[in-house]
NULOLO-108601 format. One line per 2 residues: their letters; for each residue x, z, y of C-alpha. Coordinates in steps of 0.02 Angstrom, whole numbers. Example, Ala and Ser with C-alpha at 12.3 -4.5 7.8 and 13.67 -1.06 7.14 Angstrom:
<kolvos>
AS	615 390 -225 ~ 684 357 -53
</kolvos>
This chain:
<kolvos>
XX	2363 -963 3268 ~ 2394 -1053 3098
XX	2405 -873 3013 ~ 2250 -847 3095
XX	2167 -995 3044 ~ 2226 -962 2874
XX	2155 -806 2844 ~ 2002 -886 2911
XX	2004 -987 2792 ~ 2051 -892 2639
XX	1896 -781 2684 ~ 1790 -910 2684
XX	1852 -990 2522 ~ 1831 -817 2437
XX	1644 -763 2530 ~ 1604 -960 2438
XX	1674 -893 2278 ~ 1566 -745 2289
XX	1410 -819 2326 ~ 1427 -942 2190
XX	1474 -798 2072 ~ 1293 -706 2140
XX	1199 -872 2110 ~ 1252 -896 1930
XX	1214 -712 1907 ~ 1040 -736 1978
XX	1002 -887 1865 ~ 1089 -803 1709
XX	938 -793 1591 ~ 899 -609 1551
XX	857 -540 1359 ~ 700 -453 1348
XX	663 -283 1398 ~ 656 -156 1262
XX	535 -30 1289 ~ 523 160 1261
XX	475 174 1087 ~ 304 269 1033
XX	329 413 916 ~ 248 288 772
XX	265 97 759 ~ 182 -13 670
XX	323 -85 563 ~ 283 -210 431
XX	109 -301 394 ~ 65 -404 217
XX	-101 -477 263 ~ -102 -571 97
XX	27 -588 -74 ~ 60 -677 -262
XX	-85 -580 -314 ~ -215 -650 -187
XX	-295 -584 -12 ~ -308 -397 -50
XX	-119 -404 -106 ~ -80 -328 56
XX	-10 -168 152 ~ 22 -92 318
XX	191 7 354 ~ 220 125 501
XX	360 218 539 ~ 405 391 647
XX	544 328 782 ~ 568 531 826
XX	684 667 765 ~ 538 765 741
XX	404 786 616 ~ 268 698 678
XX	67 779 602 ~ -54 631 612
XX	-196 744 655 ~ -374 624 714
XX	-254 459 684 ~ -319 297 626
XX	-273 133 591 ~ -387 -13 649
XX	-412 -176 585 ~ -448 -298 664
XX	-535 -495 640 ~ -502 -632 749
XX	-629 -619 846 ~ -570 -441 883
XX	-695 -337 804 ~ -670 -178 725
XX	-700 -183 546 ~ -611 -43 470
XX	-568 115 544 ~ -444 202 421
XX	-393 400 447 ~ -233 425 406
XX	-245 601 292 ~ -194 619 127
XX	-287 627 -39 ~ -358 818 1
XX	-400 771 160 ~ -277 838 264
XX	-155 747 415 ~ -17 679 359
XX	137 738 400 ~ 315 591 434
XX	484 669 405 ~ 607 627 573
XX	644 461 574 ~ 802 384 449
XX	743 522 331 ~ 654 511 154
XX	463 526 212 ~ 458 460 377
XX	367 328 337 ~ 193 304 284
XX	128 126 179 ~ -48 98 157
XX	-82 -2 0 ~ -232 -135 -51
XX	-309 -163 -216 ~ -206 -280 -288
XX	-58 -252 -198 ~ 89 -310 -305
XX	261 -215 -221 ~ 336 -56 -237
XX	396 97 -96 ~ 505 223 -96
XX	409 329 25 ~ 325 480 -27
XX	177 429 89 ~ 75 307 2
XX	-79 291 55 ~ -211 164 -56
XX	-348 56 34 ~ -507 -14 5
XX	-470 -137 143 ~ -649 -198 174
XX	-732 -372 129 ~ -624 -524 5
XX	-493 -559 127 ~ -454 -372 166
XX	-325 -382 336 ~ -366 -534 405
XX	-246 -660 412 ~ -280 -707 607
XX	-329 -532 649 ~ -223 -391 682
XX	-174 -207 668 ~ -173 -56 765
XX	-132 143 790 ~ -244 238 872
XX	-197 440 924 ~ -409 471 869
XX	-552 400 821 ~ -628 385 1006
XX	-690 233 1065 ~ -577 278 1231
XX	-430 325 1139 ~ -258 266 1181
XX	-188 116 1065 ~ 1 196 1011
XX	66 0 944 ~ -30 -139 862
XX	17 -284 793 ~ -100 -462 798
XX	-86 -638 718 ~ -187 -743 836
XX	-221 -742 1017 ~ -382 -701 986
XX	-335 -523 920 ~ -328 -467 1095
XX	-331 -265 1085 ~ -185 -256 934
XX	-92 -411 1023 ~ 46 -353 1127
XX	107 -512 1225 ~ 115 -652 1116
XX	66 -642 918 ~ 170 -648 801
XX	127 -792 681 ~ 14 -777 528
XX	51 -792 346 ~ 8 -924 239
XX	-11 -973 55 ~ 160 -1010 29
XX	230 -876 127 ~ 131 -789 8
XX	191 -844 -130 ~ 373 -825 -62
XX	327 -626 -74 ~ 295 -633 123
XX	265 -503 280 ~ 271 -487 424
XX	417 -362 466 ~ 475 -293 634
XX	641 -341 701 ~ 821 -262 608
XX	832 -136 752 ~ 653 -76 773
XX	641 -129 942 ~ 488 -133 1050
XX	469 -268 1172 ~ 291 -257 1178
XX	302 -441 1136 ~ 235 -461 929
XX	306 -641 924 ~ 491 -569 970
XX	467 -412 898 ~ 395 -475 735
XX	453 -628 594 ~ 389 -701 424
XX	514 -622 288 ~ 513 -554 115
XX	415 -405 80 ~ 534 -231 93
X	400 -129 6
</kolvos>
């Protein structure tokens, strides 16, 4: 009976053990989901620099191993109020798509440049702007890719800088620049592994300019 009662008990002790080891699991906080990533994301934003509001530019990047055409793309800008105010094709100086190399290679990426923008790229895609009105991107507005021009097209990623932004915003934004991050030679820039959370305050933060 007492080896009995002993294994009773040892099974009991361990099925205690168990369920204490499935409650911590269950209250373990979880890190947040990365998503599939689109072919293109939207991968660094300057909405203003040294040089003044239209000291600005828009990165995006191809996340495939293919070359990826831009045929009917645009870019969208956005104010806070979330209004269009620029629709920007993305073709190159004849007129034609533009084409990104596979991702990690010279050429997949493509950086769309303001007036008085004050940095420097690598990338064989540079693309200049007359970003519309003084301030250009809008500091509290927002970004997006679009796959056409269509007022029913699909939005491919999009980055905002106030709540307000609501078609770029994915989640929560991701916080907006000011004068001295400005000065500091600021962006916003997408996290070191290019994720995609679908979140821009996790997937975005304030740091110096890479173009």
């Amino acid at each position: 009976m007492r080896r009995l009662l002993s294994g009773a008990t040892a099974l009991a002790f361990a099925s205690t053990i168990a369920f204490a080891g499935l409650a911590a699991a269950a209250e373990e906080p979880q890190g947040p989901e990365v998503m599939a990533l689109p072919a293109v994301l939207v991968n660094e934003v300057s909405t203003m620099g040294a040089n003044g509001p239209l000291d600005e530019a828009i990165e995006i990047v191809n996340t495939t191993d293919q070359q990826l055409e831009l045929s009917n793309w645009v870019i969208k800008i956005y104010n806070q109020q979330n209004q269009v105010i620029q629709s920007i094709p993305l073709v190159d100086t004849t007129g034609s798509p533009i084409v990104l190399a596979p991702k990690n290679n010279v050429g997949s990426t493509l950086v769309l440049t303001g007036a008085e923008f004050s940095g420097t790229t690598s990338t064989p895609h540079v693309m200049p702007v007359n970003f519309l009105g003084a301030e250009g991107i809008p500091v509290f507005g927002g970004v997006a890719i679009f796959g056409s021009s269509a007022p029913t097209a699909f939005k491919i990623d999009g980055v905002a800088f106030s709540a307000s932004a609501i078609t770029p915003k994915e989640g929560t934004n991701a916080a907006p620049e000011t004068a001295q991050t400005a000065a500091l030679n600021g962006s916003n820039t997408r996290n070191i592994l290019s994720q995609d959370t679908n979140n821009n305050q996790r997937d975005f933060s304030l740091q110096e300019r890479t173009f």
